[in-house]
C-alpha positions in Angstrom: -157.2 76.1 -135.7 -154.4 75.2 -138.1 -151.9 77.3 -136.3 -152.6 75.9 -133.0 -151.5 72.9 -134.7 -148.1 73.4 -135.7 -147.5 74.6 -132.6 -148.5 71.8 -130.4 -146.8 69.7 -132.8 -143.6 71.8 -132.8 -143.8 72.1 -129.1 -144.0 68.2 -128.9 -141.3 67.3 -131.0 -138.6 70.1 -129.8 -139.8 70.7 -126.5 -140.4 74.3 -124.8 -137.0 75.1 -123.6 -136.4 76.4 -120.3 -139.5 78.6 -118.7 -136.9 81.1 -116.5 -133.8 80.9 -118.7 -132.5 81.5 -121.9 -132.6 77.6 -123.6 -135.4 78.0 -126.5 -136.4 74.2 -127.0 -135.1 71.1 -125.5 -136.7 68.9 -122.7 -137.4 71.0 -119.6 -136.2 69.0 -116.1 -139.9 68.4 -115.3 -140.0 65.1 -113.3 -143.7 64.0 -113.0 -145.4 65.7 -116.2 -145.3 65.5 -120.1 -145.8 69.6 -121.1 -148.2 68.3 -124.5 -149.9 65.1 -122.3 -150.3 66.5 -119.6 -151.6 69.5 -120.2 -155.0 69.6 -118.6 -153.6 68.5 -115.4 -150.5 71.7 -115.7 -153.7 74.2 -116.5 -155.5 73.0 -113.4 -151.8 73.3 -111.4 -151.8 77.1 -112.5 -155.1 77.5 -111.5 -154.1 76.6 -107.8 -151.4 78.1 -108.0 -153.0 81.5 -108.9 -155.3 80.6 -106.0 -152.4 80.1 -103.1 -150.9 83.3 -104.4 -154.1 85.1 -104.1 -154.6 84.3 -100.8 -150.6 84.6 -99.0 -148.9 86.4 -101.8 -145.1 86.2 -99.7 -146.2 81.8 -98.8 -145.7 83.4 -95.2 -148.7 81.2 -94.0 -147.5 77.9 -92.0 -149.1 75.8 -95.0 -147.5 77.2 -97.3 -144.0 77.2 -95.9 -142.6 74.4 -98.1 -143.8 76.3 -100.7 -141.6 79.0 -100.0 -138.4 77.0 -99.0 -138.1 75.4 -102.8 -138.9 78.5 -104.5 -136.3 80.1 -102.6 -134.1 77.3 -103.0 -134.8 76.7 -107.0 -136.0 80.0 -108.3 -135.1 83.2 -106.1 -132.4 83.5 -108.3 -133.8 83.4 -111.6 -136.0 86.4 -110.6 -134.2 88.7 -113.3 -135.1 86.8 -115.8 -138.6 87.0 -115.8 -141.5 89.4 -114.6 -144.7 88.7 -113.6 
């Protein structure tokens, strides 16, 4: 569709902004993937993601205690700013 378009394209060219604050375009601070190129490989991230949290919604398993330490660290605090 033509919409879907424009949009990729404007998403490309000024960037999505920040996902849990208030900066509406701009580069986020990912540090290993492209939001347009690598796009297929960010779906199938959320898709594990969706998975972990299905399975040990507080990361209170062993395995997942890294898990829980950066979000803690990195995004505890944004909490407010978003709902899920």
């Amino acid at each position: 569709m033509m919409v879907f378009l424009i949009a990729e394209k404007d998403l490309e060219l000024r960037g999505p902004g920040e996902f849990f604050g208030t900066k509406q375009s701009g580069v986020p601070a990912f540090k290993f993937a492209n939001i347009v190129k690598d796009k297929a490989l960010l779906d199938e991230a959320k898709i594990l993601a969706k998975e972990i949290l299905a399975k040990d919604p507080n990361l209170s398993s062993s395995e997942n205690r890294l898990l829980r330490e950066r979000y803690d660290k990195y995004y505890r605090h944004r909490e407010k700013l978003f709902k899920y």
